[in-house]
C-alpha positions, 0 to 999 in steps of 0.5 A, a space after each residue: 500500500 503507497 503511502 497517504 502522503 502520495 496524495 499530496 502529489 498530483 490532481 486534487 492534491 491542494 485539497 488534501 494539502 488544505 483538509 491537513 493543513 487547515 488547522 495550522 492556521 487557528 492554531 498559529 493565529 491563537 499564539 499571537 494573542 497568547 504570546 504577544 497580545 496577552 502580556 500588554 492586554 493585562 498591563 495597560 487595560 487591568 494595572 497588573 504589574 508588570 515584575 509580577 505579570 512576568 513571573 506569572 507568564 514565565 511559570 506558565 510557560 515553563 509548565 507547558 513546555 516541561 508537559 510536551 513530552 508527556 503530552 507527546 506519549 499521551 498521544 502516541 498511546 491515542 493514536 494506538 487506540 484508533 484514530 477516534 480517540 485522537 480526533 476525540 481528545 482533539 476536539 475536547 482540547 480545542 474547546 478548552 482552546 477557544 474558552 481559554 483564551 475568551 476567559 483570559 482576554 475577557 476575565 469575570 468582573 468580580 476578578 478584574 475589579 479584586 485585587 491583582 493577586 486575584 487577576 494574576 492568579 486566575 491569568 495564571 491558573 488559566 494560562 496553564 490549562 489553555 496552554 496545554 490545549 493548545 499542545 495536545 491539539 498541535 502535538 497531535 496534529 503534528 504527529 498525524 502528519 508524520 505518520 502520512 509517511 512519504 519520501 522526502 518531497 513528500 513530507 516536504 508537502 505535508 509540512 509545507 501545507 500546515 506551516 504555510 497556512 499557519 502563516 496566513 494565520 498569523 497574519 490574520 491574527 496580526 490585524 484583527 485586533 487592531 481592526 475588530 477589536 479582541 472579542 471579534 478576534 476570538 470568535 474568529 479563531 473559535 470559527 476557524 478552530 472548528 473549521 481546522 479541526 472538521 477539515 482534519 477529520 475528513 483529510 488522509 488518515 494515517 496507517 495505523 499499526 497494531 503493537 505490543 511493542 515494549 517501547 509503547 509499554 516502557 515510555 523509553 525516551 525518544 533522547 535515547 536515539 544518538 540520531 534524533 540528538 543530533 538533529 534536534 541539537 541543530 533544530 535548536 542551534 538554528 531555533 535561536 538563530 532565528 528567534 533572536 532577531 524575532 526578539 529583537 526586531 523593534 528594537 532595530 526598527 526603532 532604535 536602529 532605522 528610526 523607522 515611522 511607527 506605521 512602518 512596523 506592520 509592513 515589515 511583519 507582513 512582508 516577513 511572513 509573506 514572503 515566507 509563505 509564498 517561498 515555501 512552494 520553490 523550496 519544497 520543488 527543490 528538496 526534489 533535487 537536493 534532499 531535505 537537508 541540503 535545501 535547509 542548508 542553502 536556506 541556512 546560507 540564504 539567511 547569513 548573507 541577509 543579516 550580514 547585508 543588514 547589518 549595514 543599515 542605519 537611520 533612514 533606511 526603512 525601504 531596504 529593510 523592506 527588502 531585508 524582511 522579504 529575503 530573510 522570510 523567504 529563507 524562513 520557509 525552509 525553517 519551517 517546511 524542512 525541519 519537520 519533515 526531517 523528524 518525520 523521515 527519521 522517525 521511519 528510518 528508526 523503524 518507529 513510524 506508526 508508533 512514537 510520532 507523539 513522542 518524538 514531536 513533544 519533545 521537538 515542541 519543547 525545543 520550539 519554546 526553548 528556543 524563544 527563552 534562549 532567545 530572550 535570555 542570550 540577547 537581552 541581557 547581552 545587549 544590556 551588559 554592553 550599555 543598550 537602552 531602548 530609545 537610545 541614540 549613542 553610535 556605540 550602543 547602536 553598533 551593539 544594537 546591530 551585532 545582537 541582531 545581525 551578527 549574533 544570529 549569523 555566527 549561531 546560523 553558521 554553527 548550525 549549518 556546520 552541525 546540519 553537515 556533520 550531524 545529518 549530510 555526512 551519515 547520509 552520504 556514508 549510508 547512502 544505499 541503505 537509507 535511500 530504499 527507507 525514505 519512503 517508510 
């Protein structure tokens, strides 16, 4: 029997791609308010204060990313009890999703009007619970994916369709408050939310695999694999590479560019755009390089920008449009690439079928480490160095761009260097044996 993710190749194929896909999009349109929205909602509109607040969101956060795992084998054992039970559980999650974030948006009188213990206890209590929704819907989906099979410029597809459409989903979510305001925001998503998951329901399902196998009954850690190691230490090197000038981009902008205030939103979009609409051309060259070697084209794409980048002063606005553009498209091979590596090396492990959960919780883990190295390398550098925002002082400045330019070049070459040595030189020496599996 071919592989379901076949069908995501040849007439009809953008219909199957939109059923899977579909529900990329809600669940990358509720992190922008989760993430971004949350934090300033409850400062300026309820007077949390802010050290408090911060404890508040970092405990959640940690709370979630620790859960992933678990949350991952949580999914596997669904996945091995039919395919029913998956959608089911999905389906309860996606509820608690959508009540969530209403509740935490829009908190009851009697606890915006107590004192801020009460406001941050329920944002907190809250939070965790909503953000564990929002993992067991997308641990799941992302597994689902995995278990479609295919060979590479397959599972290239599979991931493109959920990330590029998860991408329309964030700018979606980056225009809507600002225009029709939160509560129309969060009927938007509760819209799409139900519309992602009735679509996944009808999209290509997974071969299922009766087991008794041990790994099932011992929950042995999917770390215990040297080959998953390695490529999840590039997926993290080259992670922060990227989430550090993410943390860092308004501050460039307005510091550094002296940019108009309405130009932020350009530059966003233009980012996620071209980010979206570079992942077909990639995903047609994965057929020619491999999986591996596309990122690391995409890898030397994105250095070349940010050493362009680092050239830009006061008054250059309209080429850090093209900044923005370029380095969105070397975003997508980010996004498209690395999933479907996992999915490719989960079958080589001759674990398909099985431990995609487990596998994908812990990737997720590393998606959220990410973004707090991120924020725990950049930050306090730039604060060591004499970086205050609003600050005009040419040595700050230059500090400035090192941390957004250059650090994340150094960390794109150090994981271009770990993609090769890690994963292209074991390809290359077990070329024969590995190609027949790709398409386990």
């Amino acid at each position: 029997m071919s592989d379901p993710a076949a069908s995501f190749i040849g007439p009809g194929a953008w219909r199957r791609g939109l059923r899977y896909g579909l529900l990329g999009m809600p669940l990358a349109f509720v992190a922008l308010p989760l993430y971004v929205i949350l934090p300033n909602h409850y400062a300026r509109e309820f007077g949390a204060p802010l050290a408090a607040l911060g404890a508040v969101l970092l405990a959640a956060r940690l709370i979630d990313a620790v859960l992933d795992p678990w949350i991952g084998r949580w999914c596997d054992r669904l996945f091995a009890r039919s395919i029913a039970a998956v959608l089911g559980t999905a389906a309860v999650a996606a509820l608690v999703l959508a009540a969530g974030l209403w509740g935490l948006l829009f908190p009851p009188a009697t606890v915006r009007q107590a004192n801020a213990a009460s406001l941050l206890g329920w944002a907190g209590g809250l939070m965790a619970v909503t953000y564990v929704a929002y993992s067991v819907v997308s641990v799941a989906h992302q597994a689902w994916g995995a278990r479609l099979g295919g060979d590479e410029a397959q599972r290239s597809r599979v991931v493109a369709w959920r990330e590029g459409l998860a991408l329309l989903g964030v700018l979606i979510a980056a225009v809507l408050p600002a225009t029709l305001g939160l509560g129309a925001t969060v009927w938007a998503f509760a819209v799409l939310l139900a519309l992602g998951w009735w679509a996944w329901s009808r999209s290509a399902r997974p071969q299922t695999r009766a087991t008794s196998t041990p790994l099932l009954a011992t929950g042995a850690s999917p770390l215990r694999q040297p080959a998953f190691r390695r490529l999840l230490a590039v997926f993290v090197i080259n992670g922060t590479a990227s989430a550090v000038p993410a943390t860092l981009v308004l501050f460039f902008v307005q510091d550094r560019l002296q940019a108009s205030p309405s130009m932020e939103p350009a530059f966003l979009a233009t980012y996620f755009l071209c980010a979206a609409l570079s992942m077909p051309l990639w995903v047609r060259l994965v057929a020619h390089l491999g999986l591996a070697r596309t990122w690391l084209v995409g890898m030397g794409v994105s250095v070349a920008v940010f050493v362009s980048a680092a050239l830009l002063g006061a008054g250059d606005a309209i080429a850090f449009l093209v900044v923005c553009a370029l380095s969105g498209v070397a975003l997508g091979t980010d996004l498209a690439l690395p999933g479907a590596l996992l999915a490719g090396l989960i079958g080589r492990l001759g674990e398909r079928g099985q431990r995609e959960g487990a596998y994908f919780g812990w990737w997720n883990f590393a998606t959220k480490l990410n973004l707090a190295l991120a924020a725990g390398l950049a930050l306090p550098l730039l604060a060591w160095f004499g970086y205050t925002p609003g600050t005009r002082d040419p040595a700050a400045l230059q500090t400035l761009t090192i941390a957004y330019c250059l650090l994340p070049c150094l960390l794109k070459l150090l994981a271009a260097g770990s993609l090769y040595a890690f994963v292209i030189r074991p390809e290359q020496k077990l070329a024969p044996p590995l190609h027949p599996l790709s398409t386990n």
